[in-house]
VOGU-3710 file (C-alpha; in Angstrom, 3 decimals, decimal comma):
1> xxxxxxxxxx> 59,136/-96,311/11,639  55,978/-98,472/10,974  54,626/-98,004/14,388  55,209/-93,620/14,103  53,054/-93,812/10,555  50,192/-95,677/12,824  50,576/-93,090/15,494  49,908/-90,142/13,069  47,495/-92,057/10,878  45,791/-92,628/14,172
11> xxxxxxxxxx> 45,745/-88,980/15,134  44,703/-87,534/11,429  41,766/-89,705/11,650  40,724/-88,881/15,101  41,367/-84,920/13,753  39,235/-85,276/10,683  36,432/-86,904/13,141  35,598/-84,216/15,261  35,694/-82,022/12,026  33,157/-83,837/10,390
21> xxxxxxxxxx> 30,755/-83,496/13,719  31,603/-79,962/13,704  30,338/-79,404/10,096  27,824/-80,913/11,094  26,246/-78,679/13,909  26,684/-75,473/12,432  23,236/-74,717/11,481  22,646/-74,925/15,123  24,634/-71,923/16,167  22,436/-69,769/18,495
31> xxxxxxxxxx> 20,601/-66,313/16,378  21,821/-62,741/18,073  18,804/-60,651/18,710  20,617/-57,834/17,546  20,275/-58,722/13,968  16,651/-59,863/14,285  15,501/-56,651/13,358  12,604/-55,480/10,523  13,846/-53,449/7,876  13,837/-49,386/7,805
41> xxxxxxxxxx> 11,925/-47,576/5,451  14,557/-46,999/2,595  16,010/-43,453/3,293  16,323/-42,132/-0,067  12,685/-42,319/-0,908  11,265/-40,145/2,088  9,106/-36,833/1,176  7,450/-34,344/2,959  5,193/-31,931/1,313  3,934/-29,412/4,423
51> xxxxxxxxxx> 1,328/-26,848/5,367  1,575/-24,240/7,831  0,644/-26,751/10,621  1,087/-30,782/8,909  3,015/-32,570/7,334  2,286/-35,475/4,549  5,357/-37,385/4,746  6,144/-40,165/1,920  7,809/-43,544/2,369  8,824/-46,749/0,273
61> xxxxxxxxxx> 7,574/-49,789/2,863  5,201/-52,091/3,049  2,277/-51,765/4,174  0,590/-53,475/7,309  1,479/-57,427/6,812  0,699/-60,605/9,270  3,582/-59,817/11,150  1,642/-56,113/11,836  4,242/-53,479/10,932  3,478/-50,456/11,975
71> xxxxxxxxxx> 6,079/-46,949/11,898  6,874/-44,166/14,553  7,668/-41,345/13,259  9,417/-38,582/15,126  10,157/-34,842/14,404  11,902/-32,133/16,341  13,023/-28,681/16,801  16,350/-29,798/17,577  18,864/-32,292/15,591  18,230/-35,887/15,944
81> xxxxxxxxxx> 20,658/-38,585/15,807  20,716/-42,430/17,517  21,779/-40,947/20,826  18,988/-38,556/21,467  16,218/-40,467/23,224  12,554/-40,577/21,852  10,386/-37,715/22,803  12,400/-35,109/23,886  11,328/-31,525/25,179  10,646/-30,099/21,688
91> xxxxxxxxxx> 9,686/-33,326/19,691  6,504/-35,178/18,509  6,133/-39,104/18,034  3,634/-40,281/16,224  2,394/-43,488/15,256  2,926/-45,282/19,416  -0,552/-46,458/19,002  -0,072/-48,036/15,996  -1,920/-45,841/13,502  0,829/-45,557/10,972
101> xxxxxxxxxx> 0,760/-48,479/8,798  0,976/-47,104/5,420  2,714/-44,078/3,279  1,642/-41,419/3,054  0,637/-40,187/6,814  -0,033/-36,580/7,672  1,199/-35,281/11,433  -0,949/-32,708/12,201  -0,314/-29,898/14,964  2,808/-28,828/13,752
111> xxxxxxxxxx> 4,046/-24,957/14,133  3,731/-23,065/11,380  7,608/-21,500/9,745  9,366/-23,768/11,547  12,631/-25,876/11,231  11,781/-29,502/11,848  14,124/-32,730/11,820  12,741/-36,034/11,297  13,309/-40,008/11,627  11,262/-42,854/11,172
121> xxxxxxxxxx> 11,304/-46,673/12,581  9,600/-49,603/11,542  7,521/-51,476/14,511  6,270/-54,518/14,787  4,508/-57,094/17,751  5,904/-59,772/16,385  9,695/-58,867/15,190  12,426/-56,882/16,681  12,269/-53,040/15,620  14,189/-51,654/12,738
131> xxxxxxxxxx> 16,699/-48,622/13,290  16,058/-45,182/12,532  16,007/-44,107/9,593  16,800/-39,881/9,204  15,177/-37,870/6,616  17,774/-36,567/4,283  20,540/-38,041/6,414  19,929/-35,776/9,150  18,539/-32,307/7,086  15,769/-30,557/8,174
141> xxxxxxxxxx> 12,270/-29,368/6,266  10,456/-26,519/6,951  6,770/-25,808/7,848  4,755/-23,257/5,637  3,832/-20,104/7,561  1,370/-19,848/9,497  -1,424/-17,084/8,805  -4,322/-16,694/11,664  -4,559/-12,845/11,135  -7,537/-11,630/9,899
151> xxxxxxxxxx> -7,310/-9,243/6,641  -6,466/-5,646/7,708  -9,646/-3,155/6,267  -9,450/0,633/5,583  -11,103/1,217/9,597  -8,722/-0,837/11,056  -5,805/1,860/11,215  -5,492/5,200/11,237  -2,151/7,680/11,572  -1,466/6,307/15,088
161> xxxxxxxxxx> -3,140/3,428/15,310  -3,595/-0,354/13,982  -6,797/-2,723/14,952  -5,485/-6,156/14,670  -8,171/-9,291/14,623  -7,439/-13,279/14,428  -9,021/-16,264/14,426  -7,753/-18,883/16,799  -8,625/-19,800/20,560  -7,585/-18,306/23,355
171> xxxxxxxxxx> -4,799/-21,020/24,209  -3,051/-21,097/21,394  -1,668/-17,587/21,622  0,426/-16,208/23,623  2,333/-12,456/22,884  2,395/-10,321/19,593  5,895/-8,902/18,383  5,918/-5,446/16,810  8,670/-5,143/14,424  9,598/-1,252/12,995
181> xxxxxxxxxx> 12,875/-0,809/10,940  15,543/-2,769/13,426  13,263/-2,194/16,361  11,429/-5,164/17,767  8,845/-4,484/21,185  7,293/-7,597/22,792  3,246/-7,213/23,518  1,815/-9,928/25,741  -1,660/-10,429/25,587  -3,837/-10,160/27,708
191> xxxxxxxxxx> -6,801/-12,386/28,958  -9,009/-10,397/27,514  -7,554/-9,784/24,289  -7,181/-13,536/23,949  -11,180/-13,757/24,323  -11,867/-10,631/21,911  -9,454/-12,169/19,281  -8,389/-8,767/18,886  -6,107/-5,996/19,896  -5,563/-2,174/18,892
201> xxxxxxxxxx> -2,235/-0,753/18,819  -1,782/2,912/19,589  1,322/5,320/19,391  2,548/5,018/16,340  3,788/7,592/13,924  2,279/7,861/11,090  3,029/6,868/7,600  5,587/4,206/9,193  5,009/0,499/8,494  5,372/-1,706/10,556
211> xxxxxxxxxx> 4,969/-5,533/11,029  3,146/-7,651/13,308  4,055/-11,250/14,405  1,889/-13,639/16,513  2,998/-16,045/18,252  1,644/-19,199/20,580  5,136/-19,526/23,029  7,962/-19,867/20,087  5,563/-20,937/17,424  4,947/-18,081/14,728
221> xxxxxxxxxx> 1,011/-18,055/13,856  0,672/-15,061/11,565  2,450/-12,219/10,240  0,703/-8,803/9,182  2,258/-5,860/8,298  0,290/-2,071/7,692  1,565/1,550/7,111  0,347/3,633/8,949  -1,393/6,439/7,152  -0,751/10,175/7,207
231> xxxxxxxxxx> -1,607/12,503/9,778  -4,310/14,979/9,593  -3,350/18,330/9,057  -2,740/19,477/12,952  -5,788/22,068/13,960  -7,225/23,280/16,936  -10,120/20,761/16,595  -10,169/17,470/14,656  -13,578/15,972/13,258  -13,616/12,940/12,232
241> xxxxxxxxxx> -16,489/11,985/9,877  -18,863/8,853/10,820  -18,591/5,977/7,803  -22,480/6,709/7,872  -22,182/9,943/7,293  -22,746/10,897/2,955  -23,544/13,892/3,133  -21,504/17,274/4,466  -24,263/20,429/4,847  -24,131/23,528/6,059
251> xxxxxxxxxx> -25,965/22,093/9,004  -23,279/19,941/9,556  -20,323/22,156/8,930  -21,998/25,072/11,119  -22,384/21,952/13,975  -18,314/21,036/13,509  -17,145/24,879/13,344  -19,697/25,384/16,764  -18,316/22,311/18,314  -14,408/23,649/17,564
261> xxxxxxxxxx> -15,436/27,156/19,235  -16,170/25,467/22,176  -12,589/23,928/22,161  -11,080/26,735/21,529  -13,094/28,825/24,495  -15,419/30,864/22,107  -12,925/31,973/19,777  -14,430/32,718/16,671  -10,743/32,171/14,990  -10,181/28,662/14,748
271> xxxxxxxxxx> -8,344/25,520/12,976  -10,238/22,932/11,710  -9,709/19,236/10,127  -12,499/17,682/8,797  -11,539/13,766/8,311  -13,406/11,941/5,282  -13,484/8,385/5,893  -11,640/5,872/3,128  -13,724/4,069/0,728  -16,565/6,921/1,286
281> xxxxxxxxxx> -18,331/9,625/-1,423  -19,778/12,332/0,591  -21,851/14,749/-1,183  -21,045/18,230/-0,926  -23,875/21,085/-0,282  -25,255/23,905/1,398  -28,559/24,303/3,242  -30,219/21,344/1,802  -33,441/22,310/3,638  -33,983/24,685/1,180
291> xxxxxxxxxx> -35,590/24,211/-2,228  -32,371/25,590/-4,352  -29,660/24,699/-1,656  -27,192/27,077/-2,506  -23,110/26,529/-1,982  -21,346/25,040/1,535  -20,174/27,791/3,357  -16,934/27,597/4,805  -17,615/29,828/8,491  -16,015/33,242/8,471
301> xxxxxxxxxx> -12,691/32,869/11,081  -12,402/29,063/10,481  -9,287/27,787/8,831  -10,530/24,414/7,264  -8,346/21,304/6,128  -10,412/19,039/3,905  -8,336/15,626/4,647  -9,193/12,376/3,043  -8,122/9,079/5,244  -5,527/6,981/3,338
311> xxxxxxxxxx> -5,814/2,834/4,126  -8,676/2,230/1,281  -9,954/3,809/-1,943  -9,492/7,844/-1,713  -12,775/9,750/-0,357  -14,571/11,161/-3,133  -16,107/14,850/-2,444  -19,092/14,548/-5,292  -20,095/18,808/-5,839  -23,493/19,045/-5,629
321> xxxxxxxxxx> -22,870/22,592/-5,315  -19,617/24,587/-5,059  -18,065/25,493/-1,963  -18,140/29,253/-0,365  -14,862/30,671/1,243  -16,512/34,076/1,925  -14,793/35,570/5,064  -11,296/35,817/6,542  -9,523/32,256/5,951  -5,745/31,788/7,143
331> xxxxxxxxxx> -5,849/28,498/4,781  -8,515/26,191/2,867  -6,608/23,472/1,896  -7,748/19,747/0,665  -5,750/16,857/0,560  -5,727/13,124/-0,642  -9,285/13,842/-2,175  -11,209/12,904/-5,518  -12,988/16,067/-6,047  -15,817/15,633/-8,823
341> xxxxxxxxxx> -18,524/16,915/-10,468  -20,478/14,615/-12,201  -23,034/16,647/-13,871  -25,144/16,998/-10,772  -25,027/20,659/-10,894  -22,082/22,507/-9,246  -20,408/23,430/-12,623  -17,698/24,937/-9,843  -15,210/24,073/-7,178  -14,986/27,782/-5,949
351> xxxxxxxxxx> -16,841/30,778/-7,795  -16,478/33,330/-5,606  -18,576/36,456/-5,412  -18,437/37,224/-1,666  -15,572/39,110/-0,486  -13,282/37,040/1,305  -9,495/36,765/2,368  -7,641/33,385/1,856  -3,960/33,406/3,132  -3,581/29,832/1,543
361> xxxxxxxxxx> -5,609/28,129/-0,667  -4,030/24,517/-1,568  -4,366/21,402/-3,298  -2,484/18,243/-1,898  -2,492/14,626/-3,406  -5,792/15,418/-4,819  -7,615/14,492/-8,275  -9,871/16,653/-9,711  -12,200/16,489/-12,518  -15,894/17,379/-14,061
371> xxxxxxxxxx> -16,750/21,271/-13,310  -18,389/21,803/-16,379  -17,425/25,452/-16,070  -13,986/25,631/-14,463  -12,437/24,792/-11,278  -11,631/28,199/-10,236  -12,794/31,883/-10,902  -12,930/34,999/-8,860  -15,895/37,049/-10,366  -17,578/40,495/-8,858
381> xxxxxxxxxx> -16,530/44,043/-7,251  -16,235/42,849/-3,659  -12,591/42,614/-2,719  -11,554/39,094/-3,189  -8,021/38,558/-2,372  -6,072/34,713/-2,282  -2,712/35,154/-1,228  -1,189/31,980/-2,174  -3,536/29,388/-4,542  -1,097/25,988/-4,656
391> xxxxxxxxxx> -1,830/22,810/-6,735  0,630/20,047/-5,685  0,739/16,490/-6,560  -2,426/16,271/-8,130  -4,497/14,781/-10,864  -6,342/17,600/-12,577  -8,444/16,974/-16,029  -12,014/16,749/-18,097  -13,103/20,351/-16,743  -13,628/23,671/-17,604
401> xxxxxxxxxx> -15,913/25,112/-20,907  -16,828/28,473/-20,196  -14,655/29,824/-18,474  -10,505/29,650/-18,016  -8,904/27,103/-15,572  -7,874/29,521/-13,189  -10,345/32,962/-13,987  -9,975/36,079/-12,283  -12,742/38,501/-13,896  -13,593/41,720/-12,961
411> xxxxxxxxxx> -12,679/44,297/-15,383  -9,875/45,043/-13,873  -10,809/45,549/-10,617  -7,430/45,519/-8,389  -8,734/44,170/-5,052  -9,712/41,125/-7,037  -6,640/38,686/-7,692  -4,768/36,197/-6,229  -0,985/37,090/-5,855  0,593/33,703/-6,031
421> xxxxxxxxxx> 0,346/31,040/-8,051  1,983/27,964/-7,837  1,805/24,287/-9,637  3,863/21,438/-8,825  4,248/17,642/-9,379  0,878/17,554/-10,842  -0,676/16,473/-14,561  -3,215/18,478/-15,619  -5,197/17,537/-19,227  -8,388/17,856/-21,241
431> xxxxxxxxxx> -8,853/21,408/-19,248  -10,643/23,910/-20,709  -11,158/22,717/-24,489  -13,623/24,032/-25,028  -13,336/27,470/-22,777  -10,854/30,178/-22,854  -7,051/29,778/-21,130  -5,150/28,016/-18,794  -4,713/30,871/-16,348  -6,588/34,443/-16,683
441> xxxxxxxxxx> -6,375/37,360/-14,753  -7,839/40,318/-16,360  -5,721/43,374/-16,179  -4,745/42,566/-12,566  -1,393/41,817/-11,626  0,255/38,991/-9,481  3,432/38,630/-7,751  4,612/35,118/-9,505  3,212/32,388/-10,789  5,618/28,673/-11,127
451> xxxxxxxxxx> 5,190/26,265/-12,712  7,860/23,164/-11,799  7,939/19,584/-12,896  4,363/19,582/-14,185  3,008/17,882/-17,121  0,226/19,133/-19,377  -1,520/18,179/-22,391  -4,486/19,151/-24,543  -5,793/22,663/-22,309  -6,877/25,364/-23,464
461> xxxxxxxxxx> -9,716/26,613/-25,932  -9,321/27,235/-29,789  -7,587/30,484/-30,677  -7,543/31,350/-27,215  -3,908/32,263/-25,146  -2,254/29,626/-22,635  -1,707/32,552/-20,008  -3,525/35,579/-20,284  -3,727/39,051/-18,620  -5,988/40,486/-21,684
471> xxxxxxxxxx> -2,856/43,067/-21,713  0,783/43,245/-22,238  0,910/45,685/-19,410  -0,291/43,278/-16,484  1,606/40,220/-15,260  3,249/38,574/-12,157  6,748/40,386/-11,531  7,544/36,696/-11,369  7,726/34,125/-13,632  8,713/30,224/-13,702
481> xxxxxxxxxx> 8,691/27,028/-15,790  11,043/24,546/-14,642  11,071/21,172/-15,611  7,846/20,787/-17,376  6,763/18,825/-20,431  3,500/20,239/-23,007  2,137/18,139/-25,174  -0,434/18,616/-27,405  -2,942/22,032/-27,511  -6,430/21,655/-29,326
491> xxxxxxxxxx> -5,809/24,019/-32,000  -2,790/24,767/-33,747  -3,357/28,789/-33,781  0,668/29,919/-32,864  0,409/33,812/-32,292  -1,148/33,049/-29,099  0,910/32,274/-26,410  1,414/34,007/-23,239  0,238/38,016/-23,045  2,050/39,395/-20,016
501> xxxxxxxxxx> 4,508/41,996/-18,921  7,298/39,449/-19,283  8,448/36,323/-20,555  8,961/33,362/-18,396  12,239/31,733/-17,192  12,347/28,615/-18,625  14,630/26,336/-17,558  14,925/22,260/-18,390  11,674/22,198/-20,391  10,345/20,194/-23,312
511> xxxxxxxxxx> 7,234/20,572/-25,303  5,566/18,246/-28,177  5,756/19,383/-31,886  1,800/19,657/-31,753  2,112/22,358/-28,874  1,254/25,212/-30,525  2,004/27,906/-27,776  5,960/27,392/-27,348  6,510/30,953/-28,607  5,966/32,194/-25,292
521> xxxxxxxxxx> 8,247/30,055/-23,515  11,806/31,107/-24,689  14,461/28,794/-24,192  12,146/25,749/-24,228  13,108/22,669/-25,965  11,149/21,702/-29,139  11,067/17,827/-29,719  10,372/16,537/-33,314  8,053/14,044/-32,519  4,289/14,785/-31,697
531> xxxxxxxxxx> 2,241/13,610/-28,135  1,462/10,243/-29,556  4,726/9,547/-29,640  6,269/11,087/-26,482  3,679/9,443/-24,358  2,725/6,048/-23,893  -0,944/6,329/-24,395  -1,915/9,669/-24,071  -5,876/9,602/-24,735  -5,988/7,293/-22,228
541> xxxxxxxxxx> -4,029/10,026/-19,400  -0,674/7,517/-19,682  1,662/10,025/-19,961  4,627/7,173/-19,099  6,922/8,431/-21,149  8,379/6,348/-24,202  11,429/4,439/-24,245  13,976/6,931/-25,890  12,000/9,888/-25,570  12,745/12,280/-22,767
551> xxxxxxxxxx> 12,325/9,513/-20,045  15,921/10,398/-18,195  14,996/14,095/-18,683  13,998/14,977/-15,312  11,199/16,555/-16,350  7,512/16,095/-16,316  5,116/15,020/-13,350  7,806/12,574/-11,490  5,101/10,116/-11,206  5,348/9,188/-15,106
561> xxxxx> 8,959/9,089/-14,600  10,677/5,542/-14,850  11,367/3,289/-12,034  14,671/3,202/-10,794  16,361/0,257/-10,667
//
């Protein structure tokens, strides 16, 4: 039994031996590379605040130390995780020279509005590098977009056509993408449009918008988009006025109506659209070689559209004198105009005393202000006939003291009147306070006059008739007033109204309690309230109306209607 004890005594001594030597050697284990690695940045504290083209990216490390740390930073189109090698086809690395060695660091030469995943690694000569770190575990930031298109002026575009400029070298753009409702066409550019830094557009339709995307391969650069504006009024011959040009003469108008004959083969009866360039005031007047230039003849035979470019500030017409329409006219018409007179002298748009023959004259998307004697009147035996006389969608006020807004004088004369009258979506105020009537027509008869969806406050002179054919036994054989709104008149005189054959039909149409002619117009609602507190700000022409007014009414000039939501 003794000599078993000595046997294991033996052993558990020769056991706790070699444990002892290996306690001893442990801190001599060989180190695995793999964990002799710097730190990463810390993930949760990396930022990026971008531009269209860099990137200032924000990280918690330390900066550039003896054992010289330095980072690589990567981003890229595509996801990034530990198996995608460094560099790929639509990455950048920066920092392989060792230029990152502190936050913050901007990478530069990014694409603009672009989707961009990043990760970042701390280097070193001296240590083993770290791992990378993703931004946002793997999400992605976005660059700003990109804008290298130049601003988009008044003479870059035109009804069916858009000038586009930028400013960036010829290498770093490739194609320009033309995007219309769900339609998308592909332009490549050219060589030479690359070198120009520009390109025009042509064949589109006009008032169509449409948007404009540059690109350098997949990289977005700038974005532009324009509406095209509206078309001229189509005509046998189109003239479109120089930006140098102030000043429309009769030496110039004779020099457009000779240069339209000779389009038309010699024909004396011809269409015309005279252009007026945005952002322009052009003078109108007649011979002014003379020493009292005398009014702009329109050409006997030529049918004239005055048409004012859209794409800037509307063209101003400033009156030095009135304009003629003597002759045989199939139409006269002006649109998107300011048409003033600003005390220089005119005192008229038309005062006609020549005969003449107007099929149409009209008023489009025009405003209209500062005859100091009216805008229209017929005067004089010659026969003077306007078939149709149409005011649509325009501004009219501040005109008008001798004379009525609309004055057809001649004693009576029959083969002096216009047959039709027609107003429509316009506002018309401060007219005529201190003249005579709205509309006048003495002792001649018309065919209709309408009046729809029009607004009008303070016309007409004191004690004088809103409508007037100086006897009950003249009129139109019809008459209209549908959807309209009156506000205030200047004087407050109520037994003078309308003085015509018949009454109007009045249908969905509100007046003021300070309208003081709304015996005339039977059936038209009278509101309790006065202008000041239908309108917004009426003295200062915003006739918005107020909140539980008439607003929902559907009636008035639309324009002052509310915005629908």
């Amino acid at each position: 039994m003794k000599t078993i004890n000595k046997i294991f005594s033996t052993i558990l001594i020769m056991f706790l031996g070699f444990s002892a030597v290996s306690c001893t050697d442990g801190n001599d284990w060989g180190i695995d590379s793999a964990f002799d690695r710097l730190f990463g940045v810390g993930s949760d504290d990396i930022s990026v605040e971008t531009t269209a083209t860099t990137a200032t990216v924000t990280f918690s490390a330390m900066s550039a130390t003896s054992d010289s740390l330095y980072f690589v930073i990567e981003v890229s189109k595509d996801s990034l995780y530990d198996e995608v090698a460094m560099g790929g086809a639509r990455a950048k690395v920066f920092g392989l020279n060792k230029e990152i060695t502190k936050s913050p660091c901007v990478l530069t030469g990014l694409d603009g509005d672009t989707k961009y995943y990043m990760r970042i690694k701390t280097m070193s000569d001296t240590k083993s590098e770290s791992k990378w770190v993703y931004y946002k575990d793997g999400e992605s930031f976005k660059t700003a977009a990109e804008q290298i298109f130049d601003d988009v002026l008044a003479d870059d575009y035109t009804d069916s056509q858009v000038t586009l400029r930028w400013n960036a070298p010829a290498d770093s753009v490739t194609n320009i993408k033309i995007v219309q409702g769900t339609d998308t066409t592909d332009y490549v550019l050219t060589d030479e449009d690359k070198a120009n830094r520009t390109h025009t557009f042509t064949g589109l339709a006009p008032l169509t918008t449409y948007t404009f995307i540059i690109y350098n391969g997949e990289a977005k650069r700038g974005t532009q988009t324009v509406t095209t504006t509206a078309a001229p009024p189509a005509a046998s011959y189109t003239e479109y006025l120089d930006a140098n040009v102030t000043r429309l003469n009769q030496a110039l108008m004779d020099e457009i109506y000779a240069k339209a004959q000779a389009e038309a083969g010699g024909s004396s009866n011809i269409s015309v659209t005279i252009v007026f360039p945005a952002d322009k005031t052009i003078e109108i007047i007649g011979d002014d070689t003379e020493s009292e230039p005398g009014a702009l003849k329109v050409p006997d035979g030529m049918s004239v559209n005055f048409f004012g470019r859209g794409g800037g500030e509307t063209p101003v017409l400033r009156l030095l004198k009135s304009i003629d329409i003597a002759g045989s006219h199939n139409y006269v018409t002006f649109q998107h105009l300011k048409i003033v007179d600003d005390g220089s002298g005119a005192n008229y748009l038309i005062n006609q005393s020549n005969a003449c023959t107007v099929d149409q004259l009209t008023f489009t998307d025009c405003e209209i202000s500062g005859m100091k004697n009216t805008f229209f009147r017929l005067q004089g035996s010659e026969a003077k006939v306007i078939n149709n006389l149409v005011i649509s969608d325009c501004l009219v006020h501040d005109l008008g003291s001798g004379y009525s807004f609309i004055h057809i004088d001649d004693n009576g004369n029959q083969a002096v009147y216009v047959n039709n009258i027609k107003m429509e979506n316009s506002t018309f105020w401060n007219i005529c306070v201190g003249g005579k009537t709205f509309i006048y027509s003495e002792k001649v008869n018309m065919n209709s006059i309408e009046l729809a969806s029009c607004t009008f406050y303070n016309n007409n002179g004191n004690g004088q008739y809103f409508i007037d054919f100086n006897d009950k036994g003249y009129g139109p054989e019809v008459f209209t007033v549908s959807n309209c709104v009156f506000g205030k008149t200047p004087d407050e005189a109520t037994n003078k109204n309308i003085r015509a054959k018949i009454e109007p039909e009045v249908v969905n149409t509100y007046c003021a309690s300070d309208f003081y002619k709304s015996k005339g117009f039977p059936n038209i609602m009278i509101l309790d309230y006065a202008s000041d507190k239908l309108f917004v700000d009426p003295a200062n022409a915003d006739f918005h109306f107020k909140t539980g007014t008439i607003e929902n009414a559907g009636a008035g000039d639309p324009r002052w209607w509310p915005v629908a939501e």
